[in-house]
BALUM-511604 format. One record per atom (N, C-alpha, C): x, y, z. Coordinates in steps of 0.1 Angstrom, whole numbers, plus 2048, in hexadecimal, padded with zeros to 3 digits. Example, Ala and Ser with C-alpha at 12.3 -4.5 7.8 and 13.67 -1.06 7.14 Angstrom:
8847C784E;87B7D384E;8847DF84E;8807EA847;8897F5847;88180084F;
END
This chain:
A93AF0C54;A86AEAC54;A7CAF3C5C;A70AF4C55;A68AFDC5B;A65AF4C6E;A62AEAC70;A5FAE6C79;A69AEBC87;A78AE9C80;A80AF0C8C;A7FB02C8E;A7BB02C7E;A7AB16C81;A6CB19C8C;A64B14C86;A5AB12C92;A5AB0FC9D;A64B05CA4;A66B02CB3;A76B0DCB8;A7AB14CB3;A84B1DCB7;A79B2BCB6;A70B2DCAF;A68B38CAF;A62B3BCBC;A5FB2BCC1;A52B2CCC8;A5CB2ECD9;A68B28CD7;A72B2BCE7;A72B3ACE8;A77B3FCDC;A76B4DCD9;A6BB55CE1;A5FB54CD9;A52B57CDC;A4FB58CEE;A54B49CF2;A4FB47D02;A5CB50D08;A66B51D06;A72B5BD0A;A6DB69D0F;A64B6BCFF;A61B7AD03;A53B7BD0B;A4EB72D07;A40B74D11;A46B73D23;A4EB6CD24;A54B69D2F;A56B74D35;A5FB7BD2C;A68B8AD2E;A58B95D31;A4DB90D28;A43BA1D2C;A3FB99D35;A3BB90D3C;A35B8BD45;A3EB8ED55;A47B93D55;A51B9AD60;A4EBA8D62;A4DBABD54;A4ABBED55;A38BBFD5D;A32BB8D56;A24BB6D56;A1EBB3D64;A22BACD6C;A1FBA5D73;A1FBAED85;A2BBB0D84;A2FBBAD90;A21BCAD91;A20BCCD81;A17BD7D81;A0ABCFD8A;A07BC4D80;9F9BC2D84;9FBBBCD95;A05BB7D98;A00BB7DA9;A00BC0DB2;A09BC9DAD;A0BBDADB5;9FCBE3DB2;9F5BE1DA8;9EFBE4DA4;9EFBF3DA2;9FBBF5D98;9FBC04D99;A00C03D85;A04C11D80;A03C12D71;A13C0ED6F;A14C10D60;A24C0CD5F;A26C16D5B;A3AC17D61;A43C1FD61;A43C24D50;A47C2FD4F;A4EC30D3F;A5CC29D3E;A65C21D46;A6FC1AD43;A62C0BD45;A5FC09D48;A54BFED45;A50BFAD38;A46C08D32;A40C06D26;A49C04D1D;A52C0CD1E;A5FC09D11;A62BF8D10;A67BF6D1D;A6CBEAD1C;A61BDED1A;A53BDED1C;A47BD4D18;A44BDCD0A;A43BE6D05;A47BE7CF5;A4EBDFCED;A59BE1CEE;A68BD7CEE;A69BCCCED;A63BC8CF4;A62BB6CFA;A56BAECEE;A47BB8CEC;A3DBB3CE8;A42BB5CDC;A48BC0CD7;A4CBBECC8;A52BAFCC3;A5ABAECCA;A64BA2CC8;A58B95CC7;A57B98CD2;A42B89CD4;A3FB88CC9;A39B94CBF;A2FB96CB3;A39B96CA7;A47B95CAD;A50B92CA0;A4DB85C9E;A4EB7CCA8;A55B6BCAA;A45B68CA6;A3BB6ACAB;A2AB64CA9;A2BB66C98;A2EB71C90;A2FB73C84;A36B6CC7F;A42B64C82;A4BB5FC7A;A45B4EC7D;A3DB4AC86;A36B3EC87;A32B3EC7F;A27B49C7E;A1AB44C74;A24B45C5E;A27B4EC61;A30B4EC53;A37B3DC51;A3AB38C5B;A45B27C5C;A39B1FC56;A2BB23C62;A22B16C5F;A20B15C51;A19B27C51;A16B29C40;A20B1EC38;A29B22C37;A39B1DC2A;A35B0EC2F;A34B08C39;A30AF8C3C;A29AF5C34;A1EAF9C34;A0FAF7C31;A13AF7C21;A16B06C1E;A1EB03C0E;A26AF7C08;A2FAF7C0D;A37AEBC0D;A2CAD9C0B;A26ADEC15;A23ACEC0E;A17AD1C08;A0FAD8C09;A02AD9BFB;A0CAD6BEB;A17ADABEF;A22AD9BE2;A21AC6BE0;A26AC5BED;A2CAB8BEB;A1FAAFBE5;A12AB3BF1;A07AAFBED;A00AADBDB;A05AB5BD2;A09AB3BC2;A0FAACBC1;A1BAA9BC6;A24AA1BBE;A31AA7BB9;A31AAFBBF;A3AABCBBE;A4AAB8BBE;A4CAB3BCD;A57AB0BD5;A55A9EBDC;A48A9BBD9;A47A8EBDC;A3DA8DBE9;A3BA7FBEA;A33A81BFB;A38A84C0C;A2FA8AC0D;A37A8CC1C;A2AA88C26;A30A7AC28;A25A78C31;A17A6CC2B;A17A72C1D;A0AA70C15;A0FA69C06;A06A5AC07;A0DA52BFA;A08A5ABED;A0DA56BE0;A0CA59BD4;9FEA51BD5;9F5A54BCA;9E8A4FBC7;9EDA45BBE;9F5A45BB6;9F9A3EBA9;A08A37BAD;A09A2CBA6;A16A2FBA7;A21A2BBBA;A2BA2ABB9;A36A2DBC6;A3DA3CBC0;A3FA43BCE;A44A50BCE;A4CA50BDA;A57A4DBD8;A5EA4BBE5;A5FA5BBEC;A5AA5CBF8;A5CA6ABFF;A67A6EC05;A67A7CC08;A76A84C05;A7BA79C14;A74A78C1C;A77A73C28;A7DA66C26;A7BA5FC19;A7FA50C1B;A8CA53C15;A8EA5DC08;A9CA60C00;AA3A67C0A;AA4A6FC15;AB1A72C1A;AADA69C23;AA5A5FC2A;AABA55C34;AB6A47C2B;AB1A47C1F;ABAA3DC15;AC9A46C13;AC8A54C10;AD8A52C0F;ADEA59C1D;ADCA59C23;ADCA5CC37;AE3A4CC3B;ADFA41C34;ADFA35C35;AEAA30C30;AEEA39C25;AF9A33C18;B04A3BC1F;B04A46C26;B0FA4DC2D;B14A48C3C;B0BA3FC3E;B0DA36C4E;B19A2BC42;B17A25C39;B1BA1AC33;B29A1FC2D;B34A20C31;B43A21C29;B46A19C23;B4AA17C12;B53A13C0B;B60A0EC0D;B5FA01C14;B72A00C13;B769FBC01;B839F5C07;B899F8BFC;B839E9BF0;B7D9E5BF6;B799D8BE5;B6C9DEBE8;B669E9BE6;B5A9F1BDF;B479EDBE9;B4D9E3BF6;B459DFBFE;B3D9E8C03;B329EBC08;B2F9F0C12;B2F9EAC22;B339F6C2D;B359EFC3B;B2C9F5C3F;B1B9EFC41;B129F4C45;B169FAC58;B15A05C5D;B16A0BC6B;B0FA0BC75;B0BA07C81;AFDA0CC8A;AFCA1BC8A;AF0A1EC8B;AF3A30C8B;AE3A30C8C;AE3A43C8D;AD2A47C8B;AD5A50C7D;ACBA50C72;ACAA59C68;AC2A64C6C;AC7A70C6E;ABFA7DC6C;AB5A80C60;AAAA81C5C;AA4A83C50;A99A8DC53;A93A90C49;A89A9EC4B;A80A98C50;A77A9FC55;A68A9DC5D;A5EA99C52;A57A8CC53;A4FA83C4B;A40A8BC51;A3CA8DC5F;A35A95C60;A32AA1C62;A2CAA8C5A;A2DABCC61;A19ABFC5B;A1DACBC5E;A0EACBC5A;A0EACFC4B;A01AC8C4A;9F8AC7C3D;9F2AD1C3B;9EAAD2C29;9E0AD5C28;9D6ACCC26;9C5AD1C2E;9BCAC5C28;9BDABFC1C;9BDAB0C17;9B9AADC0A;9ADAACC08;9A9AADBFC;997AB1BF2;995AA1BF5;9A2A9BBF6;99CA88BF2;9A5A80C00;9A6A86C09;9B0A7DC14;9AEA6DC0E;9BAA64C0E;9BAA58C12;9BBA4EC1B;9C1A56C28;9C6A52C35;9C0A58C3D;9C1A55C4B;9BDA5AC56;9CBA63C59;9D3A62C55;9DFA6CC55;9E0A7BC4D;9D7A77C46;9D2A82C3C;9CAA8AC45;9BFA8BC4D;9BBA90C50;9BEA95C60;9C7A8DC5E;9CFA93C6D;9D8AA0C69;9CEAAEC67;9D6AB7C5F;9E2AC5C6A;9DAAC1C76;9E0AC7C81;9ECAC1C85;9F3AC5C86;A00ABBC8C;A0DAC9C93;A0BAC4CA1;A16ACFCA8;A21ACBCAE;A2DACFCA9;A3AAC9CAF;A38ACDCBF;A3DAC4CC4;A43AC5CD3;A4FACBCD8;A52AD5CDD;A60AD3CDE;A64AD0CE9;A75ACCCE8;A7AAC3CF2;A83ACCCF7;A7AACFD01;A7CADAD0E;A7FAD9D1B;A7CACBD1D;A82AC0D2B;A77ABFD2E;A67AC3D29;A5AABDD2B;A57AB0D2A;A62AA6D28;A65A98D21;A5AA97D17;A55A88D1D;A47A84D14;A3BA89D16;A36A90D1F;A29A98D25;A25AA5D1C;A1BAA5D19;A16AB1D0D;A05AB7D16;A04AC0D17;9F8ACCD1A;9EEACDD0D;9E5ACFD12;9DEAD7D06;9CEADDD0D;9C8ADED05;9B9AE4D0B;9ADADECFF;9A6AD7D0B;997AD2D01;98AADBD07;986AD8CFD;97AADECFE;96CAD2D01;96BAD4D0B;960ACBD13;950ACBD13;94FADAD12;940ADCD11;941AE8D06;936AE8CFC;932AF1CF4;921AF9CF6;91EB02CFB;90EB01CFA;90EB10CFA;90BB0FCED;908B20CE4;8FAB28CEB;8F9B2FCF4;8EEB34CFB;8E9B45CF9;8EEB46CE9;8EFB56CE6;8E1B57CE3;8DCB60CE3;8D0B67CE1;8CDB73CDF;8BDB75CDC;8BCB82CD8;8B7B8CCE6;8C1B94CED;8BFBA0CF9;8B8BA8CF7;8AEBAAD03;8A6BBACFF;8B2BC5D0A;8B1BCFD04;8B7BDCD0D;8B7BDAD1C;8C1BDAD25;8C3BDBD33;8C3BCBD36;8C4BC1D32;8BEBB4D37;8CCBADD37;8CFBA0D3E;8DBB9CD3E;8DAB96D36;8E4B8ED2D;8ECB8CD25;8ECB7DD25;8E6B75D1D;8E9B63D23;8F8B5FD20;8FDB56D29;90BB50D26;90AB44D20;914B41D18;915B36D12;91FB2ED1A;91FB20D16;928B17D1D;934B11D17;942B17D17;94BB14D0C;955B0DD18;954B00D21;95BAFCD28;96BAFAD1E;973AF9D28;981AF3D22;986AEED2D;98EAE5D29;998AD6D33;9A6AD7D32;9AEADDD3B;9BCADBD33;9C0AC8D37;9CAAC0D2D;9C6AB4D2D;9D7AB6D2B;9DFAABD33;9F0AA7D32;9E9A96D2B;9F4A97D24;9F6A86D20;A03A84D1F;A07A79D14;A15A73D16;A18A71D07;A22A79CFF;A25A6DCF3;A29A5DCF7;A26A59CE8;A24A47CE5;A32A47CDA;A3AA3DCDF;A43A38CD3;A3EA2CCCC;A3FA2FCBB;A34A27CB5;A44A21CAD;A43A17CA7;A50A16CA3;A51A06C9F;A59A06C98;A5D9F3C92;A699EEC8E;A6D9E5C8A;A789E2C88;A7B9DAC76;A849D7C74;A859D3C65;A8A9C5C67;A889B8C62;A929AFC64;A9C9ACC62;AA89A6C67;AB39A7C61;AB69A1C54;ABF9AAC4F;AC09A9C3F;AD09ABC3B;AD39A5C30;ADD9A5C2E;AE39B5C27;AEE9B8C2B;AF29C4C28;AF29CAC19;AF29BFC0F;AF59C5C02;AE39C6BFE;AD79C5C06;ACE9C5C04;ACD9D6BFE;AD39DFC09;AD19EBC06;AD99F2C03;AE09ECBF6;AE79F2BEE;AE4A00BE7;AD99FABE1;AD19FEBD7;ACAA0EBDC;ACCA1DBDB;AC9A27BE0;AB8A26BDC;AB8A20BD0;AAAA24BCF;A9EA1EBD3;AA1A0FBD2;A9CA05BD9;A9BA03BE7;AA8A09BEB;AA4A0EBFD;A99A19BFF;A96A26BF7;A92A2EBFC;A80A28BF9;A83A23BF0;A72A1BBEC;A70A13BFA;A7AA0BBFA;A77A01C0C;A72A0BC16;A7AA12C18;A78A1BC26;A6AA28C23;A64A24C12;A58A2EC19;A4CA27C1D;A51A1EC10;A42A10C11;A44A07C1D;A4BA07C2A;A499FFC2E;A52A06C3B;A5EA0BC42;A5FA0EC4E;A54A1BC52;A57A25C47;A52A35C48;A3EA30C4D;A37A25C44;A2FA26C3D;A27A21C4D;A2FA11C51;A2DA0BC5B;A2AA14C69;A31A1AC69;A32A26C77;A26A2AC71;A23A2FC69;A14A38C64;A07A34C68;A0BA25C63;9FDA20C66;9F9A19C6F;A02A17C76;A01A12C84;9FEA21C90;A05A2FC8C;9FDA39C92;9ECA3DC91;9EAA38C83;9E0A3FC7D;9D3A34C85;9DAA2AC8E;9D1A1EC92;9D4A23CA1;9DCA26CA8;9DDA2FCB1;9D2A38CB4;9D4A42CAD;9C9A52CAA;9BEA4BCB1;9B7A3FCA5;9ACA3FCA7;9A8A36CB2;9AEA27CB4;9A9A22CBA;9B6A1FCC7;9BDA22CCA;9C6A25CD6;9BDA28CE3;9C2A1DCEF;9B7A1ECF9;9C0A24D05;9C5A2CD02;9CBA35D0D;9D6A2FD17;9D2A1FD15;9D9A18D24;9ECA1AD1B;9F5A1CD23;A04A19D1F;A05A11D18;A10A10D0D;A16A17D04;A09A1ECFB;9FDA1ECFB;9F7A22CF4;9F0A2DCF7;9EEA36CE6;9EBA44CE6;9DCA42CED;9D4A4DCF5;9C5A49CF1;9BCA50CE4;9BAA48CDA;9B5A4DCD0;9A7A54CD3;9A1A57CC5;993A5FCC4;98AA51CCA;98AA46CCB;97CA40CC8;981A3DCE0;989A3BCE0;98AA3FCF2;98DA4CCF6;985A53CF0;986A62CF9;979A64CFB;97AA6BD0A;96FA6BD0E;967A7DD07;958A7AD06;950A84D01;94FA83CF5;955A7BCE7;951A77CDE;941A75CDB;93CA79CCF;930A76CCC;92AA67CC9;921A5FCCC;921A52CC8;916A51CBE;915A4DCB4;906A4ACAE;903A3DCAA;8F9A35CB0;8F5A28CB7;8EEA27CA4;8F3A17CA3;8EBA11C96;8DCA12C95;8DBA15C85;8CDA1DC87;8C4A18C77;8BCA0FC78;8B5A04C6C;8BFA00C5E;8C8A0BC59;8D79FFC55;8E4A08C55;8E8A03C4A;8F3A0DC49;8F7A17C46;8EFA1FC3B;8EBA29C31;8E7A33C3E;8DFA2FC46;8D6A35C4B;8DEA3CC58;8E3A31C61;8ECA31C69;8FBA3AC68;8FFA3BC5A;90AA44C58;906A57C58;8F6A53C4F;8F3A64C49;8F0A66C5D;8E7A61C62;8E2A66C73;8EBA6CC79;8FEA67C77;906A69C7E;908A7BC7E;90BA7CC6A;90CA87C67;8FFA93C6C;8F2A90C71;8EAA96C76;8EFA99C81;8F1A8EC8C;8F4A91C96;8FEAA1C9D;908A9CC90;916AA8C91;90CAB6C8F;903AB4C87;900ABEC81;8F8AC7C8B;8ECAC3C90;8E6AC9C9C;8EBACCCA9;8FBAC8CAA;903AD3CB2;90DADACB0;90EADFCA3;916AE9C9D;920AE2C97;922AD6C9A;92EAD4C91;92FACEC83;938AD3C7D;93CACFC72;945AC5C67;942ABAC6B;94AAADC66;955AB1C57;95DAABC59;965AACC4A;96AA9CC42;967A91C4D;967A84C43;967A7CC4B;962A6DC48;95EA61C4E;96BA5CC4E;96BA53C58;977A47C52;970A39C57;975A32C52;96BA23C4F;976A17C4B;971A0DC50;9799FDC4D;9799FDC40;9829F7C3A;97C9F6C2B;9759E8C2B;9739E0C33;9649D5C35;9589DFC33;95A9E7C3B;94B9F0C3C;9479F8C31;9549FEC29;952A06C20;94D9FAC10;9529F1C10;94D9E6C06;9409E3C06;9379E4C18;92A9E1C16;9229EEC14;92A9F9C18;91FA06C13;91FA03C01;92CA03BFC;92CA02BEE;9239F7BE8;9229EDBF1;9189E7BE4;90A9E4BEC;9059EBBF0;8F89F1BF7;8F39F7BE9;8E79EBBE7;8E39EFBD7;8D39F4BDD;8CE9FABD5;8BC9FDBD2;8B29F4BD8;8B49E8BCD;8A79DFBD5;8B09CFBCF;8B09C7BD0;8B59BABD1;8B79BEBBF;8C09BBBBD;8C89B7BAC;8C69C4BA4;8C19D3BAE;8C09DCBAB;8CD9E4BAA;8CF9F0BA5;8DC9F3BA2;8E19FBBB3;8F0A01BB4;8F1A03BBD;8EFA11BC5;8F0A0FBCF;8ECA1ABD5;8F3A26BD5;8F9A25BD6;908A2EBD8;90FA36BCD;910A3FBC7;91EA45BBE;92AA44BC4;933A37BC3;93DA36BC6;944A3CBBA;953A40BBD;957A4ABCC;953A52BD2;94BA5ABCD;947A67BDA;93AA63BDC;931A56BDB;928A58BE3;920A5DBE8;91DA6ABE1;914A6EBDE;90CA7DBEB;901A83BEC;8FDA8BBF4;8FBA87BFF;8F8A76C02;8F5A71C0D;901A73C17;90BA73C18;914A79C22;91CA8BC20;911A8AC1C;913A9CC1A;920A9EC0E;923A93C04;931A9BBFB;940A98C08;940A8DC11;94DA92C1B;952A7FC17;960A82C1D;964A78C13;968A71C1C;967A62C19;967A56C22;975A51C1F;97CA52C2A;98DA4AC28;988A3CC2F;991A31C26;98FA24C2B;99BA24C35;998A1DC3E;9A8A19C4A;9A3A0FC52;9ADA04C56;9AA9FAC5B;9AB9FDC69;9B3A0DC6B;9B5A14C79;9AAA12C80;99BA0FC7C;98EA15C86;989A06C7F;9889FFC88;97D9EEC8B;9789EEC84;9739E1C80;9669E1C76;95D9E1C7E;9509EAC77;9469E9C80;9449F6C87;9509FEC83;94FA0EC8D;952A14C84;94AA21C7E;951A30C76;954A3DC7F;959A41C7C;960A4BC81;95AA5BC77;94DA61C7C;952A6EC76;955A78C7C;958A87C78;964A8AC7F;963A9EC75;965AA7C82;96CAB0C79;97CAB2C81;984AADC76;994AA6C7A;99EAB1C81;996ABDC7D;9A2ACBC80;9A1AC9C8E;996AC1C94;999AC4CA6;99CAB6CA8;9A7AB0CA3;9B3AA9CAA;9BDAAACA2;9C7AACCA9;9D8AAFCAD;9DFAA0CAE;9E9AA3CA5;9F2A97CA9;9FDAA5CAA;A02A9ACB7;A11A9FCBD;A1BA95CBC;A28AA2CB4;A31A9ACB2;A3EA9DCB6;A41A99CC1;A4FA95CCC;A58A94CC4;A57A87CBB;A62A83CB3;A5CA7FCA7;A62A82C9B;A61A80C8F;A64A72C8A;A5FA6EC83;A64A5FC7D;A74A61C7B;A7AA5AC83;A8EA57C7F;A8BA49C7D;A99A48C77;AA0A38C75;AADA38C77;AABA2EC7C;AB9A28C80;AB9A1AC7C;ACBA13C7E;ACDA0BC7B;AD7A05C80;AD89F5C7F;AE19F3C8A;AE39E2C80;AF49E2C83;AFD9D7C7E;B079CDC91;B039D5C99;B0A9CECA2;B069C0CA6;B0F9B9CB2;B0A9B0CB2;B0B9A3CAD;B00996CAB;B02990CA1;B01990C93;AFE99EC93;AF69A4C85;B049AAC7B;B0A9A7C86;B1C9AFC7D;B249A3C7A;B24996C7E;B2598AC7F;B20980C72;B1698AC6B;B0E983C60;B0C98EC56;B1399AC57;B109A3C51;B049A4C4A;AFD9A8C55;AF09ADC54;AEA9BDC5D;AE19BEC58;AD99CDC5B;ACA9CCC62;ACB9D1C69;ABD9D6C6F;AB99E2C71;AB09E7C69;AAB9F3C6A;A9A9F8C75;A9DA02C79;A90A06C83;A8CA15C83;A7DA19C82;A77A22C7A;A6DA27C88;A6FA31C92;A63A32C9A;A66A44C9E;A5BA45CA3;A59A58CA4;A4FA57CB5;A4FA5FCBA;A45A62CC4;A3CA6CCC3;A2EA67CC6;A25A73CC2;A18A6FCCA;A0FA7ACCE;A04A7ACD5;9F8A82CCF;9EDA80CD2;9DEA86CC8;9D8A8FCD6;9D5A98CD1;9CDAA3CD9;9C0AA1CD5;9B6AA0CDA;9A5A9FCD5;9A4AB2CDC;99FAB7CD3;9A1AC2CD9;990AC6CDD;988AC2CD2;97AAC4CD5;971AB5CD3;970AAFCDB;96FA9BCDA;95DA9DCD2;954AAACD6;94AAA8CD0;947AADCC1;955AAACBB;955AAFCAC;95AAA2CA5;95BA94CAF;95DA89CAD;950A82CAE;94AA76CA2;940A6ACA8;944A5DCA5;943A57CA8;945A48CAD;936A42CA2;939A35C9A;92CA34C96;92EA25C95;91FA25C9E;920A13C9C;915A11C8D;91FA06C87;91D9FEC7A;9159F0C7C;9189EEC8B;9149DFC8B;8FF9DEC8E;8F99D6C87;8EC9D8C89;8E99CEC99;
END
């Protein structure tokens, strides 16, 4: 899996930075040049650095490949439902026969369902943007594994706090204006997001194929959308992530004569401080009343639904019940990060009274945390007049 070649690259990577940061370091406090048994060996070392940094970006690349594939239809979804149709994802088919190999055959052809955990491939890794996202998971296109390094649940990162472009045009000999590019380094905590199945009788999941349909539509699917409600509206306090609409520095844009009007202002707003939104996301209550927001009373409507036309610049509105009714979310998405600790696993468990009735309980949860990395490339939009 690219995601483990990438977290073995990256130990690699800190190994050797570790290793020039010994050679390096003694110079710069002595403050004297380096040895030629020095340079050889910080040669040496950086080669190795610019091998492992190269073999990252090659992993992401093949990631990124990888599911723009799946993203067709290629290999199925990863992460992301079929538009048409059920498409059970690769994630739900090896957790179904992961499932079928916990369960032994005795001898009258039964299955003896097992408590156990199924190992299965990573439901999330990174994406490519979609032209048409449908989720708020879709556009969560950043996504960086964590590794488990004895840093437990606690994750680092760096925001960007202030932006204020102060470049100008110099005459000869004159100083130089600075611009203001503050940054924050910010610790948080992964969130275990997670649910359970009710108990069910064991010959329920007989069926390989009908299991893997269960486990995408509904354990894999569950975790999803209950993160994707997380992201956005999570208020920081324990067990919960703090999403975009509780982070502080977020842009706000206050209701403004209706709704039409109030959505395009937002997109202004981003605009006159350099940033560049890539899609709305909206209640589908809210998205039903922009849609039939007609002309003049029994006039036709307003809107080119689906793409709705120049008035939000051509950027595409995901419906999600993740963000209130009453609040839109727009957003350029690349500056937030989901972090992911743990990947969606499942497990399953027959002990108990549940072995007593031969019955199954299955449970589907992953741990993961959102980095806002630049909060003023986020707005907040009130809908309510």
């Amino acid at each position: 899996m690219n995601v483990d070649r990438i977290a073995r690259l990256k130990i690699e990577l800190a190994e050797h930075v570790k290793a020039a940061r010994a050679i390096t370091d003694p110079v710069q406090t002595e403050g004297r040049e380096f040895t030629a048994e020095e340079r050889t060996q910080l040669a040496e070392v950086l080669g190795k650095a610019k091998e492992a940094k190269t073999g990252i970006d090659t992993a992401r690349t093949d990631a990124q490949t990888l599911a723009y594939v799946r993203e067709l239809g290629a290999l199925g979804g990863l992460g992301t439902k079929a538009r048409t149709g059920r498409v059970s994802s690769a994630w739900a088919k090896s957790a179904a026969e992961g499932l079928h190999k916990l369960w032994p055959t005795d001898t009258t052809g039964q299955k003896a369902v097992l408590s156990g955990t199924v190992g299965v491939p990573s439901p999330i890794s990174s994406l490519v943007p979609l032209a048409q996202p449908e989720r708020v998971i879709d556009l969560l296109v950043g996504r960086t594994p964590m590794l488990a390094d004895g840093s437990g649940d606690s994750f680092q990162y760096v925001r960007q706090t202030v932006r204020t472009n102060n470049a100008a045009e110099v005459a000869d000999n004159a100083t130089k204006p600075t611009s203001v590019y503050t940054i924050q380094q910010i610790t948080d905590t992964v969130r275990v997001v997670a649910h359970l199945s009710e108990a069910m009788p064991n010959r329920y999941l007989t069926d390989i194929q009908d299991l893997a349909g269960f486990l995408d539509d509904e354990m894999m699917e569950g975790v999803f959308r209950r993160l994707e409600t997380q992201c956005l509206a999570g208020d920081g306090s324990a067990p919960n992530l703090r999403g975009i609409l509780a982070t502080s520095g977020i842009l706000a844009q206050a209701f403004a004569t209706d709704l039409v009007t109030t959505l395009r202002k937002a997109r202004t707003a981003m605009a006159v401080i350099g940033e560049q939104p890539s899609a709305y996301v909206m209640n589908p209550a809210d998205t039903e009343t922009l849609d039939l927001v007609r002309t003049e009373t029994d006039g036709p409507f307003l809107l080119d639904v689906p793409n709705r036309g120049p008035v939000f610049g051509n950027l595409p509105i995901v419906e999600s019940v993740a963000v209130p009714a009453g609040t839109a979310v727009l957003a350029n998405w690349n500056f937030a990060q989901l972090v992911v600790r743990e990947n969606v696993n499942l497990a399953s468990d027959t002990s108990g009274v549940l072995f007593t009735k031969n019955q199954v309980v299955l449970r589907a949860e992953g741990r993961f945390g959102l980095a806002v990395l630049r909060p003023s490339a986020f707005c907040s939009i009130d809908l309510s007049a």
